[in-house]
N, C-alpha and C positions, 0 to 999 in steps of 0.2 A: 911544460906539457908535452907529450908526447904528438910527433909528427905525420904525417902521407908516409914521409921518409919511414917511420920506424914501423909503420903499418906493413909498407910494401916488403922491408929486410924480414920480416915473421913470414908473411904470404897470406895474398888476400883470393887465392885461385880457387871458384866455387866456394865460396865467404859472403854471406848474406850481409852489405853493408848499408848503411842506412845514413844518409847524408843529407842533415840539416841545412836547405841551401835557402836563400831570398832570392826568391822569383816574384816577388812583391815588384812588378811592371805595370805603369802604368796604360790603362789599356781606354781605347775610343771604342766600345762596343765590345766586339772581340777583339779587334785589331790592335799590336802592343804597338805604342808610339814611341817608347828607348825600350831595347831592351838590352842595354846596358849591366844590367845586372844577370842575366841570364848567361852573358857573353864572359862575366867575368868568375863565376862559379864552373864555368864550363871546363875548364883546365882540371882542376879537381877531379872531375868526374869521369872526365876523358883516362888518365890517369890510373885509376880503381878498375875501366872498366877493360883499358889495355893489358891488367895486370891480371884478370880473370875473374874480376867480383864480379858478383852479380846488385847492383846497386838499386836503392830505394831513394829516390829524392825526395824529399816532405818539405814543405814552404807554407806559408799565410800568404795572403792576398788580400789586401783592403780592411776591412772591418766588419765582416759579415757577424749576428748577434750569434753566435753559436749554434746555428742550425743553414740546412742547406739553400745558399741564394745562386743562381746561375748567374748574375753579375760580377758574380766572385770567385767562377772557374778557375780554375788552373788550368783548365784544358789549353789555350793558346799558348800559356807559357810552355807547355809542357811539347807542344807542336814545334816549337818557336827552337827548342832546346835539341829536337831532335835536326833540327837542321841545321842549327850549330854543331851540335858532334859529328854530323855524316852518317848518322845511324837512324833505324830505327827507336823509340822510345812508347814503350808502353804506358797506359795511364790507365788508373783504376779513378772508379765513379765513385769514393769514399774513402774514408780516411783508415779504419779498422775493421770496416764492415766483410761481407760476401765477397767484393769486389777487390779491394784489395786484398785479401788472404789469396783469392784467385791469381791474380797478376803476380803476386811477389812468389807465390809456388810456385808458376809456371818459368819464372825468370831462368835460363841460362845462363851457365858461366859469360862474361864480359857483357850481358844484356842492363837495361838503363828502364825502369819506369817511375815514374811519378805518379805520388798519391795526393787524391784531392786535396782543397782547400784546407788544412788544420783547424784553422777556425770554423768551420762547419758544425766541428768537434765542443761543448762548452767546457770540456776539461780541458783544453789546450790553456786558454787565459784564465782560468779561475782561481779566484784567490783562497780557494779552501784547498789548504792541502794535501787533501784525502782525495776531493776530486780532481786533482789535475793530478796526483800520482796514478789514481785508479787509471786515467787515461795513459798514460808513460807505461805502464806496462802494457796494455795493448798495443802499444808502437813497439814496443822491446821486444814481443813475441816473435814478431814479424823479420826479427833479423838476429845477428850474430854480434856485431861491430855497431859502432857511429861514431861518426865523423860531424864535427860539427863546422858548416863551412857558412851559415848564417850571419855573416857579420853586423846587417842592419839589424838583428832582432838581440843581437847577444846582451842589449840593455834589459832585457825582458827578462821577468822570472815564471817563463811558461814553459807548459808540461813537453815540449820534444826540445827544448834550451835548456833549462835549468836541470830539470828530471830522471829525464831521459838518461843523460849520458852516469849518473851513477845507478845505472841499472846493466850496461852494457860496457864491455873493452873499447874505451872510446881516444879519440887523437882528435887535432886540430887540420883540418883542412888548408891546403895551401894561400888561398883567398884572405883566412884570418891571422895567416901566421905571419903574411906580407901588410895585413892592415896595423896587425898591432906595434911591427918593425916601423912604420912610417910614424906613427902616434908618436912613439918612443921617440923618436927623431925632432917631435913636437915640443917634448917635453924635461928630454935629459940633453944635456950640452948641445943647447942648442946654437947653429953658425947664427951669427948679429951681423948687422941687423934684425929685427924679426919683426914682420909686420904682421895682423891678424886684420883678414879684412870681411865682415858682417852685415849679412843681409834681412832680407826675409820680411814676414806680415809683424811678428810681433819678438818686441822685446824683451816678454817675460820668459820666451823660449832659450834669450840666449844668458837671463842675467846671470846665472849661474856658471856659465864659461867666462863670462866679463870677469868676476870677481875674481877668480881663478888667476885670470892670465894679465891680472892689474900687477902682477908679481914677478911675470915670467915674461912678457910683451913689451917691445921699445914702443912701439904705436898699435893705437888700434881706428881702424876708417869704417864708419857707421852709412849703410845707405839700407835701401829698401824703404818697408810702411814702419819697420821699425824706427828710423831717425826722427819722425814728425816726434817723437815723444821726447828724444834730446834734443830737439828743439824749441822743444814745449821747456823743457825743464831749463833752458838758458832766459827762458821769460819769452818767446818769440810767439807770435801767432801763426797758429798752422793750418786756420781753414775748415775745411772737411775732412781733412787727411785724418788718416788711418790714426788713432792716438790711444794710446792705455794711460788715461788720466790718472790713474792707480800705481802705476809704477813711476812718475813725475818727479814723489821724493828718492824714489831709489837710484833714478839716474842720475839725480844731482848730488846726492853724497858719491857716487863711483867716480863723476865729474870732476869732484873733489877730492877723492882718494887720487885718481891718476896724477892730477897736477902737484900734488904733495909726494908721489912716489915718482915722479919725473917719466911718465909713461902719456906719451901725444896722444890726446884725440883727435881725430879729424871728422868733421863734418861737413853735410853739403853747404856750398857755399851762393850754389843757386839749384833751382829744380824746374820739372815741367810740369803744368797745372791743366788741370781742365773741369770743366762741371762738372762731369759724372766719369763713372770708370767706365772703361771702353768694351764694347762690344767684341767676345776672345774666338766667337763663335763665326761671326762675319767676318771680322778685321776689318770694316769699315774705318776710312781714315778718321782719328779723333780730334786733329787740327789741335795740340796740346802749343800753350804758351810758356814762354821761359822767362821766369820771376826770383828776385834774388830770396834766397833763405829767408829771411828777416821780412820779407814781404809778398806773403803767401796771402792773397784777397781770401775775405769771407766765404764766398761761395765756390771755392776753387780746392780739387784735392791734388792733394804732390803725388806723381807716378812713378815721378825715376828721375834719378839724380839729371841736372843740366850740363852745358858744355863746359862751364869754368870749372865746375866738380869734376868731369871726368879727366881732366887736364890735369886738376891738382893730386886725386886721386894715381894717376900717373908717376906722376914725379914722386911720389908719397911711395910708393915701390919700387922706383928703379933701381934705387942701391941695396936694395933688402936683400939677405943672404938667404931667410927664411920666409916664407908667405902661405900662411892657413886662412882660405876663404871658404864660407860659410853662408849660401845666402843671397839671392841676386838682387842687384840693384834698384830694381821698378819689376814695374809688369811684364818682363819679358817678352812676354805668350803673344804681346800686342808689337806689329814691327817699329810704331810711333813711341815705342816705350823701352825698345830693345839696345837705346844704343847706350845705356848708362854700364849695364853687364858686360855689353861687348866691350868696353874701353877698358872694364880693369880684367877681363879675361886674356884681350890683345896687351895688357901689361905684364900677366904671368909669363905669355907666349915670348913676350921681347927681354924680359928679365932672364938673369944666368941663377937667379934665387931658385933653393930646393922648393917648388910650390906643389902644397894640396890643396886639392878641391873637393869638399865635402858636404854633403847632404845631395839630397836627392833634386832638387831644384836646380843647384847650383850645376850638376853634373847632365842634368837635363841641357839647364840652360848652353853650356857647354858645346853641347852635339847639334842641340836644336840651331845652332849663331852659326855651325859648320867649320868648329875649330877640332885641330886634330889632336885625340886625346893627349898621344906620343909626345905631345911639345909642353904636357906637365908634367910635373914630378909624379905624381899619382894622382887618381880621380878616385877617391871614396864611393864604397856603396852602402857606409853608415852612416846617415847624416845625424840623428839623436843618440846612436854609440859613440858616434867621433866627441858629438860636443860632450856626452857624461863622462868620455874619457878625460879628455881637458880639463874636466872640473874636476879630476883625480877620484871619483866615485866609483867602487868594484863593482863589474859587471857583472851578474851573474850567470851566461852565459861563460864568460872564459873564466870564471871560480869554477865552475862546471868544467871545464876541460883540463884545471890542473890535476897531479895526482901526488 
């Protein structure tokens, strides 16, 4: 696929470019609380806009139903973006309407705005492909070029990911061409050890990387609300805890698969319990108790891995050449819950292994614990591209930018 690089050697000076970025931030009101992904598409843009384009950035935000919610602005991102570049950034009130044909006419060479929420649009997500083409040409009017630098949405087959770029001369944005290089790193000769360490609320999100990397992965260490259900599946009781009674058989044939292909599971070996889930809003102390794996009371749900876990967990990485985490270990968000994430994040930190950290929680939780990005390998801004990568599925966002 063609490059920024191969973009900029033609010349992009007074070139209407149109850059697919994820400013998908999560926001408290208006106010963005990472905006992580804003800061990492921003080189990109900077980039095009040093070169003389005149740039269009389009992004989703959240899941608004196809029409316009103000909870679903871009506006802040788009605020947010111009104060990361030092410039100016203009923003149009619409996706293809009055308002952006206005804005992206008026744009100047090296000038930067942002068009509302795509999903605003219902031809953005739709799965009839007459409607999200008819939509991909009203984005294609609007410019010359695109650049697709959305790496969290490239699992997507929607109308400015999939559509769009065979409508336009389009190239890979810097963002995607340094994600898909780390992936690769994931996946082709990779250094061993190789650890794969998985979080998150549910298992059915990740089974599909599991079975994947039962082939490719020395160990793989299970925490989050996902593990209640491989502890379910060992026969163990798990309380309240978070469980997908439904995937029970699935994790116990992969159970079985591993130990027949000589690939370690680890799992928590104790956790922290409490009546109810904690209040994310107050932070009110939740006074959580520490109960081994295997004896998880009745009325008690597991939060976040305990202290002999994040010890083992530990050890379970130190010699790892490679470490793909996916996933935090409890409730982060809560500080009675934070410290299962912080022990295997402060293990990538102390580790000489190439470590990613992927998905969007995992890289929240990351910034939110006050660790410094620099001291990982890379920090992901695709947490469901990274994992469909893994499970070696074509994305069609980057089939979209080969040629």
């Amino acid at each position: 696929m063609k490059t920024i690089d191969d973009l900029l050697a033609d010349g992009v000076s007074g070139r209407r470019v149109f850059v697919r970025a994820d400013l998908n931030v999560p926001l408290d009101g208006t106010t963005i609380t990472d905006d992580g992904r804003i800061r990492a598409v921003a080189p990109t843009i900077a980039r095009l806009a040093e070169a003389g384009a005149r740039v269009i950035v389009a992004s989703h935000l959240g899941r608004p139903k196809g029409a316009p919610d103000p909870a679903f602005s871009l506006a802040p991102a788009a605020a947010r973006l111009g104060e990361v570049l030092g410039a100016p950034v203009a923003f149009a009130t619409d996706t293809v309407g009055d308002s952006a044909k206005a804005v992206t006419a008026a744009l100047g060479d090296g000038a930067v705005a942002v068009l509302e929420n795509l999903r605003f649009n219902p031809g953005e997500t739709s799965k009839d492909d007459a409607e999200r083409g008819a939509f991909a040409d009203e984005l294609a009017a609007l410019a010359d070029v695109y650049v697709g630098d959305g790496f969290g949405a490239v699992h997507r087959k929607h109308a400015s990911v999939y559509d769009l770029p065979a409508r336009l001369p389009h190239a890979a944005g810097d963002l995607i061409v340094t994600e898909v290089g780390v992936l690769k790193q994931l996946t082709e000769d990779v250094a061993r050890p190789y650890a794969v360490v998985l979080g998150g609320a549910k298992v059915s999100d990740k089974l599909g990387v599991i079975d994947n990397l039962l082939g490719k992965a020395d160990r793989i260490l299970i925490g989050g609300g996902m593990a209640y259900t491989f502890l379910k599946a060992q026969g163990h009781e798990v309380g309240i805890s978070l469980l997908q009674e439904d995937q029970v058989p699935v994790v116990q044939e992969y159970l079985k698969r591993a130990e027949e292909q000589g690939v370690e599971f680890v799992l928590p070996v104790d956790v922290l319990v409490a009546p109810e889930f904690p209040d994310l809003k107050t932070k009110a102390p939740a006074n959580p108790t520490t109960v081994a794996a295997d004896a998880i009371p009745a009325d008690q749900e597991g939060l976040d891995i305990g202290p002999e876990t994040r010890k083992l967990y530990a050890e379970k990485l130190a010699d790892a050449a490679t470490v793909f985490w996916n996933g935090p270990m409890g409730v982060f968000e809560h500080p009675d819950y934070a410290e299962g994430t912080r022990a295997v994040a402060r293990a990538l930190v102390d580790s000489p292994a190439f470590s990613v950290v992927g998905g969007g929680d995992s890289a929240a939780a990351v910034r939110t614990l006050g660790f410094d990005e620099n001291a990982f390998g890379h920090i992901s801004t695709g947490g469901g591209a990274s994992l469909e990568y893994l499970e070696g599925k074509t994305l069609p966002g980057l089939a979209a930018l080969e040629d």
